[in-house]
TIRO-2110 file (N, C-alpha, C; in Angstrom, 1 decimal):
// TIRO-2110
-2.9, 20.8, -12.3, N, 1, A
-2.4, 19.7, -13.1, CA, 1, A
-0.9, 19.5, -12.9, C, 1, A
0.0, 20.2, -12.8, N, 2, A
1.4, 20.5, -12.4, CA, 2, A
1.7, 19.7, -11.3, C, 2, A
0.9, 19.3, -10.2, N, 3, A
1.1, 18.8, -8.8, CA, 3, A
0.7, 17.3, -9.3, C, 3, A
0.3, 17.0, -10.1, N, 4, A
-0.2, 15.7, -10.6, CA, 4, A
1.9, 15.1, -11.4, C, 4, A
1.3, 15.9, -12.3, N, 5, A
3.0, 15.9, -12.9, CA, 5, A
4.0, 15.5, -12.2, C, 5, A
4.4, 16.5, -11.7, N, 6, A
5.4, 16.3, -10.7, CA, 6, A
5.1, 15.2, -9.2, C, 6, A
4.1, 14.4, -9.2, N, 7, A
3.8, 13.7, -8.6, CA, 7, A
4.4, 12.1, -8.8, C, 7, A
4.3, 12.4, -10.3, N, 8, A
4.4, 10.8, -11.1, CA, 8, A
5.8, 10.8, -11.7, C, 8, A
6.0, 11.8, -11.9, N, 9, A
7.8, 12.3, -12.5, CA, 9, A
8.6, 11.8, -11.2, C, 9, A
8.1, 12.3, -9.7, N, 10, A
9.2, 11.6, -8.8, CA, 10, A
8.7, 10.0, -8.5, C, 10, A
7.6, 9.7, -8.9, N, 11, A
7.6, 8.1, -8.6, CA, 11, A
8.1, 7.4, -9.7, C, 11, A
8.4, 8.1, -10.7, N, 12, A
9.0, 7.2, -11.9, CA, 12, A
10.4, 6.7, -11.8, C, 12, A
11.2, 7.3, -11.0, N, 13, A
12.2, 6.1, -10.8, CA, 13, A
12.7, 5.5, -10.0, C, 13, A
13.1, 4.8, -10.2, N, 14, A
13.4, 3.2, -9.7, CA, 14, A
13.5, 3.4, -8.2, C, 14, A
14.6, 4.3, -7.8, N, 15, A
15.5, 4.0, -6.6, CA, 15, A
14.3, 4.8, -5.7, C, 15, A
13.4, 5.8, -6.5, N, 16, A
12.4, 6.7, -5.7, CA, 16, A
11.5, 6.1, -5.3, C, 16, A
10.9, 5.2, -6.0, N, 17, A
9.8, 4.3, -5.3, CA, 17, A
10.3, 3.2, -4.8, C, 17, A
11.5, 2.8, -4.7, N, 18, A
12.0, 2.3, -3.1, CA, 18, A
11.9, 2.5, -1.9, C, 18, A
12.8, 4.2, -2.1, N, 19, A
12.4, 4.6, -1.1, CA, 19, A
11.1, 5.4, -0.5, C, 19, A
10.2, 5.0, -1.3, N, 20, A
8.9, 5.6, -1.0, CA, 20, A
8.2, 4.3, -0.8, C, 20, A
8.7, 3.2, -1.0, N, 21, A
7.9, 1.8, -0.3, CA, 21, A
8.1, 1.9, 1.1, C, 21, A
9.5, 2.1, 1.7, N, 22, A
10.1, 2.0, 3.0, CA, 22, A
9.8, 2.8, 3.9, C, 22, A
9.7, 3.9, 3.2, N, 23, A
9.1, 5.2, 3.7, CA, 23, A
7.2, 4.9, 4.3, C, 23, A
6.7, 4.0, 3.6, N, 24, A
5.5, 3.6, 3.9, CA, 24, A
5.1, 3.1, 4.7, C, 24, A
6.3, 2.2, 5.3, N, 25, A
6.4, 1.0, 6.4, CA, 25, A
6.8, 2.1, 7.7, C, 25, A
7.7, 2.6, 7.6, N, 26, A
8.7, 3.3, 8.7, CA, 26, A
9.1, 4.7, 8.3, C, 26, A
9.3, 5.3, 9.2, N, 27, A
9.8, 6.2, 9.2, CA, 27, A
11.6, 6.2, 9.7, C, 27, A
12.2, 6.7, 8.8, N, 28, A
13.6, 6.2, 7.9, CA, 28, A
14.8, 7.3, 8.5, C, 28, A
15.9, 7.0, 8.8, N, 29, A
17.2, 8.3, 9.0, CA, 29, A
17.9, 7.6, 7.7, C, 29, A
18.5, 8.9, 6.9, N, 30, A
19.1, 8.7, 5.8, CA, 30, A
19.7, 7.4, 6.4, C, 30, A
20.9, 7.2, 7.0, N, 31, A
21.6, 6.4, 7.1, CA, 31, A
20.8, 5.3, 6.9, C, 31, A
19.8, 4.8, 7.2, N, 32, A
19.3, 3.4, 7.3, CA, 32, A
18.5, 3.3, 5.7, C, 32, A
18.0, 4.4, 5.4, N, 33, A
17.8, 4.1, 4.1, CA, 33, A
19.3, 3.5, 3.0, C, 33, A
20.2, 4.4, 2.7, N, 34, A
21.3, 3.8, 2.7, CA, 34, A
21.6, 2.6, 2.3, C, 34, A
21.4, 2.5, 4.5, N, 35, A
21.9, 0.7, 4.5, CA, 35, A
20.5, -0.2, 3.9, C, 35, A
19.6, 0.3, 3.5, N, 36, A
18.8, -1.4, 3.1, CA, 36, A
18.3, -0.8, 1.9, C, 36, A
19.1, 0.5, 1.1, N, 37, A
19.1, 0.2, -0.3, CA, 37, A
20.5, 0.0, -0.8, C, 37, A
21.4, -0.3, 0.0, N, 38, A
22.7, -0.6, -0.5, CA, 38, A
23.3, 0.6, -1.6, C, 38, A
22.5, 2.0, -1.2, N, 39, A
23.3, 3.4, -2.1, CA, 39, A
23.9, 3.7, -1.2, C, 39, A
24.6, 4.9, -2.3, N, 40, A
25.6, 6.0, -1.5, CA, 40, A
24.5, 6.9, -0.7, C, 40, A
24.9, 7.8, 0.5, N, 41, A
24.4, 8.9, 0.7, CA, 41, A
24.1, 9.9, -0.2, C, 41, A
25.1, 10.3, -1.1, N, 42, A
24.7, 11.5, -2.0, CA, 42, A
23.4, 11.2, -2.9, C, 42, A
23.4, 9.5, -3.6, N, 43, A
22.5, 9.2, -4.4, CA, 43, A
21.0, 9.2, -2.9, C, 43, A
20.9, 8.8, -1.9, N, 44, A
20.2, 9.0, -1.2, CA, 44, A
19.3, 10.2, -1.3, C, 44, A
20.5, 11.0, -0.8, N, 45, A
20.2, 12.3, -0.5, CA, 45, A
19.1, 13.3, -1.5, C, 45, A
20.1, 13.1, -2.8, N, 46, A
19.5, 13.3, -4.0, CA, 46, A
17.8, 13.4, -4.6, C, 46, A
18.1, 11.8, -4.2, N, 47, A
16.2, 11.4, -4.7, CA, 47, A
15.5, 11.5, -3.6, C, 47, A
15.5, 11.7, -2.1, N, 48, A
15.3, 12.0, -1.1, CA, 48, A
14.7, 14.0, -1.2, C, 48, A
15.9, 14.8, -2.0, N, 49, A
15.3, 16.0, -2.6, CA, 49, A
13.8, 16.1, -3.7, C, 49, A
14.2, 14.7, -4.3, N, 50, A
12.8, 15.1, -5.1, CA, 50, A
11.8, 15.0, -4.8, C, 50, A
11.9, 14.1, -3.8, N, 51, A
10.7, 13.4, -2.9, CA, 51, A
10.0, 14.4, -2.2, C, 51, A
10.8, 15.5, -1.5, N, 52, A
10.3, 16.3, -1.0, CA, 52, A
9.7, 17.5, -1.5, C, 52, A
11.0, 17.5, -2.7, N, 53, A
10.1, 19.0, -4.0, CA, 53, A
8.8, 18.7, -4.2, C, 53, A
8.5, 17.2, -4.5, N, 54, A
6.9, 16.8, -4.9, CA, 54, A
6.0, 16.8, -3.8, C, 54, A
6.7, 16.9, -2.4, N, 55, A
5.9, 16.6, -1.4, CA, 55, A
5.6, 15.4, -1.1, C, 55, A
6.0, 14.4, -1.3, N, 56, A
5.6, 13.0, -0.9, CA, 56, A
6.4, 13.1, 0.0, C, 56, A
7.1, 13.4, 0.6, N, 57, A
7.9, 13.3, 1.7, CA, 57, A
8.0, 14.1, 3.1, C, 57, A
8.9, 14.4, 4.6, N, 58, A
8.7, 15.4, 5.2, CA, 58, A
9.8, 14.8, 5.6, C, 58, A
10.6, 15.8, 6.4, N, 59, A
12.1, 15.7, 7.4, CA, 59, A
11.4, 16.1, 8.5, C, 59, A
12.3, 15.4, 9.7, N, 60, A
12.4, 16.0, 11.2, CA, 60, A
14.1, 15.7, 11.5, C, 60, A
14.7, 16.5, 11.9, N, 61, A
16.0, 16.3, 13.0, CA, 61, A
15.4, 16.4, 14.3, C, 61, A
16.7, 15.1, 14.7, N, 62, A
16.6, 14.9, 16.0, CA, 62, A
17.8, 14.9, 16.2, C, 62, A
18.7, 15.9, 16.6, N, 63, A
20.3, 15.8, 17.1, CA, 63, A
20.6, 16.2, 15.9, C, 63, A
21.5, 15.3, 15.6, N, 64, A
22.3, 14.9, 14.5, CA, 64, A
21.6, 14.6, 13.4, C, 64, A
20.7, 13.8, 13.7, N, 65, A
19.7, 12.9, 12.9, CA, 65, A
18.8, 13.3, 11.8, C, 65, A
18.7, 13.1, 10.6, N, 66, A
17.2, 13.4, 9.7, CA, 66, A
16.7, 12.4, 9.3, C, 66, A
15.2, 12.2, 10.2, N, 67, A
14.6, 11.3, 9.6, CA, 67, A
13.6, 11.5, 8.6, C, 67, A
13.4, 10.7, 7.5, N, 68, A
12.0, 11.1, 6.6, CA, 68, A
11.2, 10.1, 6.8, C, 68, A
9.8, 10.3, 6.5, N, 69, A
8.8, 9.8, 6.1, CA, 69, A
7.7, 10.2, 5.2, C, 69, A
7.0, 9.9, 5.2, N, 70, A
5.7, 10.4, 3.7, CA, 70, A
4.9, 11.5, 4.4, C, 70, A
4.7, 12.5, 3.6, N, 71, A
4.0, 13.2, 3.8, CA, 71, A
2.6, 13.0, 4.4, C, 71, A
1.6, 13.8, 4.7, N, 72, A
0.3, 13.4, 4.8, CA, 72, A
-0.2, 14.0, 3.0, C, 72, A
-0.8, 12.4, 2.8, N, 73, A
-1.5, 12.7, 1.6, CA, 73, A
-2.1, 14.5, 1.5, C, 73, A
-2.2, 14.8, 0.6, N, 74, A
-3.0, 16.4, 0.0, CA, 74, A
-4.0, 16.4, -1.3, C, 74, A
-4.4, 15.3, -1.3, N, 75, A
-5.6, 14.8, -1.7, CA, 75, A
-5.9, 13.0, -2.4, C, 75, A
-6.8, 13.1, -2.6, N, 76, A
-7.5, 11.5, -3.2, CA, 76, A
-6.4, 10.5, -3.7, C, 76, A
-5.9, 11.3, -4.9, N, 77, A
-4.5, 10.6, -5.6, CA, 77, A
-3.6, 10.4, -4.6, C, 77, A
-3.3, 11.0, -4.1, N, 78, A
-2.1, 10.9, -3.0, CA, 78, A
-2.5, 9.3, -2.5, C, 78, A
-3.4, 9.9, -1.3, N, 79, A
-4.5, 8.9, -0.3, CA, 79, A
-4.3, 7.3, -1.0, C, 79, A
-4.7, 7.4, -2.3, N, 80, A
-4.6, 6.0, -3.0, CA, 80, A
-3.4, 5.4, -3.3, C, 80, A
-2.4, 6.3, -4.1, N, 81, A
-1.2, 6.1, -3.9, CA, 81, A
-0.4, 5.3, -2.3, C, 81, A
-1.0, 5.7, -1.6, N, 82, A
-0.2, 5.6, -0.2, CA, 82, A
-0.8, 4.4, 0.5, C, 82, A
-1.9, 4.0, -0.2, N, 83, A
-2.6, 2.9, 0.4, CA, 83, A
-2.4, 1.9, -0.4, C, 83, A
-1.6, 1.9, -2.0, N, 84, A
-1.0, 1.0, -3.0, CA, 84, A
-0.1, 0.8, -2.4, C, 84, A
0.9, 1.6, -2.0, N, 85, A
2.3, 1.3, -1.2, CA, 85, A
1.7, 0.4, 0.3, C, 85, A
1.1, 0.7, 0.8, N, 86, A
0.9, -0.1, 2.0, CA, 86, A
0.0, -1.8, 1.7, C, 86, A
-0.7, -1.3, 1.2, N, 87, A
-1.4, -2.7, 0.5, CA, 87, A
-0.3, -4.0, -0.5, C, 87, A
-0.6, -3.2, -1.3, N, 88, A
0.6, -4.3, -2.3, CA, 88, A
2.0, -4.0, -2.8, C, 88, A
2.5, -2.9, -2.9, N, 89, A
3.4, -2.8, -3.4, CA, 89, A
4.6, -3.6, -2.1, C, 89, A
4.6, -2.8, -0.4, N, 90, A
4.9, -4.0, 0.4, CA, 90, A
5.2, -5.6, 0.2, C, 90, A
4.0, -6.3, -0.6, N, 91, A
4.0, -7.5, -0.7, CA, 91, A
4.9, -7.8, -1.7, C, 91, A
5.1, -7.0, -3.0, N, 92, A
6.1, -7.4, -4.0, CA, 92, A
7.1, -7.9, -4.0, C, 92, A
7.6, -9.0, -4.7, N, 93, A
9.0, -9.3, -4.6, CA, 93, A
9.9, -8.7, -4.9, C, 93, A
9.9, -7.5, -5.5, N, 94, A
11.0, -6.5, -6.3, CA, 94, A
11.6, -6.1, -4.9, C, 94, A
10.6, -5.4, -4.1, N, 95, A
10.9, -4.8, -2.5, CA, 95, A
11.3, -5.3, -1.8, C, 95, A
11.2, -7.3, -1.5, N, 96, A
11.3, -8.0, -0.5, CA, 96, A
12.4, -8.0, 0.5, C, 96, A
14.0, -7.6, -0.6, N, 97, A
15.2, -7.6, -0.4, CA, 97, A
15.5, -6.3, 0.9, C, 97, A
14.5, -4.9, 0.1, N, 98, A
15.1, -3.7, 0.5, CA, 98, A
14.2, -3.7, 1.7, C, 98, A
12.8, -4.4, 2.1, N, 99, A
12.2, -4.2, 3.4, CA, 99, A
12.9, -5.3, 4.5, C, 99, A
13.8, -6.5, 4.1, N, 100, A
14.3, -7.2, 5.0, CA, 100, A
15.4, -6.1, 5.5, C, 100, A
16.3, -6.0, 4.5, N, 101, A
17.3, -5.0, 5.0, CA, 101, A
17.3, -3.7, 5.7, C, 101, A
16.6, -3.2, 5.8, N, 102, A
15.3, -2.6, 6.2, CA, 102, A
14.9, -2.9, 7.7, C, 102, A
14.3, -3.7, 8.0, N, 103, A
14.3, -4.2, 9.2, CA, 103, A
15.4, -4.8, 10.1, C, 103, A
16.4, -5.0, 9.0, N, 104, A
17.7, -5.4, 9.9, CA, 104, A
18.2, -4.0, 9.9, C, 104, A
18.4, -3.1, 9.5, N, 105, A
19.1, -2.0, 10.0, CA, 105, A
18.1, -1.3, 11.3, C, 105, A
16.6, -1.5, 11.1, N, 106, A
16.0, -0.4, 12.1, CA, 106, A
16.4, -0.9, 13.8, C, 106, A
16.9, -2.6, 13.7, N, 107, A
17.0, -2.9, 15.1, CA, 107, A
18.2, -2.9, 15.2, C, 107, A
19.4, -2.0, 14.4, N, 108, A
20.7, -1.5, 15.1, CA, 108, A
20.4, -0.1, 15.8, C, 108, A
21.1, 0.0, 16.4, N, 109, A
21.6, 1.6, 17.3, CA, 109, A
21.9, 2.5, 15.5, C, 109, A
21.8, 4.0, 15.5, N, 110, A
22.6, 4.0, 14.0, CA, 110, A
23.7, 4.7, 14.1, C, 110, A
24.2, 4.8, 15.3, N, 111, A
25.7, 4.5, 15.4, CA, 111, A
26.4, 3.3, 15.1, C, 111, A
25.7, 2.6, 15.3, N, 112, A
26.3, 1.1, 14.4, CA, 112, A
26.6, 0.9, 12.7, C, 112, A
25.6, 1.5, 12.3, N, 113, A
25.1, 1.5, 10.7, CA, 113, A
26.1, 2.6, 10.4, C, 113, A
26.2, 4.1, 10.6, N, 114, A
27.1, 4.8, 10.0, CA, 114, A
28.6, 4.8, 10.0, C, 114, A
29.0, 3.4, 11.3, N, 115, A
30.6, 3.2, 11.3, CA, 115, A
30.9, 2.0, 9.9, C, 115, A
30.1, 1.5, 9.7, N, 116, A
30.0, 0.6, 7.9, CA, 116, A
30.7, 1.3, 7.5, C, 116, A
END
């Protein structure tokens, strides 16, 4: 029950299921998250931590680099969850702003994006 919990506790806020829309689309380097949610790094980084306490999330470095993306679902709820984000929540107007921005930062270099 506890994995359930803490499942819905990190999609309950705002800035987390942003970046767990985006995260749905692409796979993300802090910085670009960042740039197409118009946060700071720390607030990034932050909700970026809880994403991963719950597991919805996974890091790789590359260099310098940490990229995140979503975990592989770990069961049914997950699975559904991740297929709402890809199905509709994508389509929403709420997101429309942060998936354009979004695509305008993935076709910079992100050397470009972290001199901002």
């Amino acid at each position: 029950m506890q994995q359930y919990i803490d499942l819905f506790k990190a999609l309950s806020d705002e800035t987390r299921l942003r970046i767990v829309v985006l995260l749905s689309k692409n796979e993300l380097c802090v910085c670009q998250i960042e740039e197409a949610l118009k946060l700071s790094q720390v607030k990034v980084s932050r909700h970026l931590t809880v994403l991963r306490h719950a597991g919805l999330v996974k890091c790789r470095r590359d260099g310098t680099w940490i990229y995140y993306s979503l975990a592989e679902p770990k069961n049914k709820i997950e699975e559904n969850l991740y297929d709402c984000f890809k199905k509709y929540l994508l389509k929403e107007k709420f997101f429309s702003s942060d998936i354009l921005n979004m695509q305008e930062c993935i076709s910079k270099p992100l050397k470009e994006i972290i001199k901002k």
